[in-house]
C-alpha positions in Angstrom: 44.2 71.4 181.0 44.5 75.4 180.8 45.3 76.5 177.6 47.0 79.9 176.9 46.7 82.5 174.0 48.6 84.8 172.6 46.7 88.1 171.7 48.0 90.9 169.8 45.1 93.8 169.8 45.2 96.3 167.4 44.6 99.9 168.9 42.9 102.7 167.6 45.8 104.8 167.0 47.4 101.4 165.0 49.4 100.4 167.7 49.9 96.9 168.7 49.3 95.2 171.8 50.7 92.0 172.3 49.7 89.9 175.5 49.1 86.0 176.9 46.3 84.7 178.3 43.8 82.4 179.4 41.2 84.3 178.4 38.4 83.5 175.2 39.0 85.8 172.7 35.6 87.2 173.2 36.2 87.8 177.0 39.4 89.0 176.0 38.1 91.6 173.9 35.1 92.5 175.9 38.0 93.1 178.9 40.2 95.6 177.3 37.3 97.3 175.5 35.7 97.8 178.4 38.4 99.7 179.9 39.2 96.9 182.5 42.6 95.9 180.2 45.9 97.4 180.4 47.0 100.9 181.2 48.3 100.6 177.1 45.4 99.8 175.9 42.7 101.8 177.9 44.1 105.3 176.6 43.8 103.5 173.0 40.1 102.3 173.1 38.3 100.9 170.8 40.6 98.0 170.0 40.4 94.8 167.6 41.6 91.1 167.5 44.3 91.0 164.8 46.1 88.1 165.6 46.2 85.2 168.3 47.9 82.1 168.2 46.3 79.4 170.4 47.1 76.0 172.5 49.9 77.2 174.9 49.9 74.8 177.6 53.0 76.5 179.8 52.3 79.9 181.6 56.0 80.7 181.2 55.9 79.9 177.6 53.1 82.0 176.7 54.3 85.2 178.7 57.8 84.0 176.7 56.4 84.0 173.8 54.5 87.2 174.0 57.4 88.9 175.3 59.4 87.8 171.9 56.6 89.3 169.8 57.1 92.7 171.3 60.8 92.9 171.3 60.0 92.3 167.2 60.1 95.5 164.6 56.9 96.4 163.3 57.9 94.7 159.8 58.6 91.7 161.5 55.3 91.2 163.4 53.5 92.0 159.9 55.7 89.2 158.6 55.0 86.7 161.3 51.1 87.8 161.2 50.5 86.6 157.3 52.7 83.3 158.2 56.3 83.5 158.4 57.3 80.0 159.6 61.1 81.6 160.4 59.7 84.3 162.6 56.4 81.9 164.3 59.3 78.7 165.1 61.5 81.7 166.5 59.2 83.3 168.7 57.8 80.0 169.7 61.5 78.2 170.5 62.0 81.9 173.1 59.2 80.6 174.5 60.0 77.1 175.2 63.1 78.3 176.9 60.4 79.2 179.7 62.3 82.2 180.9 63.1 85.3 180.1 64.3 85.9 176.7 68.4 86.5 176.2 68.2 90.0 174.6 71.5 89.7 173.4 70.8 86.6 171.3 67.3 88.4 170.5 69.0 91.4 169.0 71.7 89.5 167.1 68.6 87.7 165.7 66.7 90.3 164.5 70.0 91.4 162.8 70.5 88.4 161.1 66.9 88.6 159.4 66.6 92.8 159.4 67.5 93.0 155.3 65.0 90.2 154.0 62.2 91.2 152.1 58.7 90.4 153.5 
């Protein structure tokens, strides 16, 4: 069975790019480097792994899931990239709604957690 990832490339002028895919990471990589990624990223090149999470077995769940990750703040993302389980199961239960996130639940979220420290 096809098995998505979830990608977020760092750019070279430290912006994020987050993104689901079927893709290897290698391919993944070689695609956007090349210039043949997104109009984001090809204005942005070179750009690097710096996180993926792996195993996604629903389209819609991946694309969720991705789409939850860039509606984070910054401080957030850094939080869920060294291993925030409260962020990751948060992201991850968007996703398994397969559909399009709620952004009013979303922002009241990111409210809720916006003064804990890191």
């Amino acid at each position: 069975m096809k098995q998505y990832s979830i990608y977020v490339l760092k750019c070279s002028d430290n912006s994020l790019y987050t993104s689901s895919s079927l893709e290897e990471k290698d391919d993944f990589l070689q695609r956007h480097n090349s210039g043949n990624g997104e109009p984001y990223t090809k204005g942005r090149l070179p750009v690097t792994l710096f996180w993926e999470h792996k195993g996604i077995e629903d389209k819609w769940v991946a694309s969720s899931v991705a789409f939850a990750i860039r509606k984070l703040y910054n401080y957030q993302k850094f939080r869920l990239f060294k291993g925030d389980i409260e962020i990751l199961d948060y992201v991850l239960s968007e996703g398994n709604k397969k559909g399009p996130i709620r952004v009013k639940n979303f922002e009241n979220y990111l409210k809720s957690i916006e003064g804990r420290d890191g």
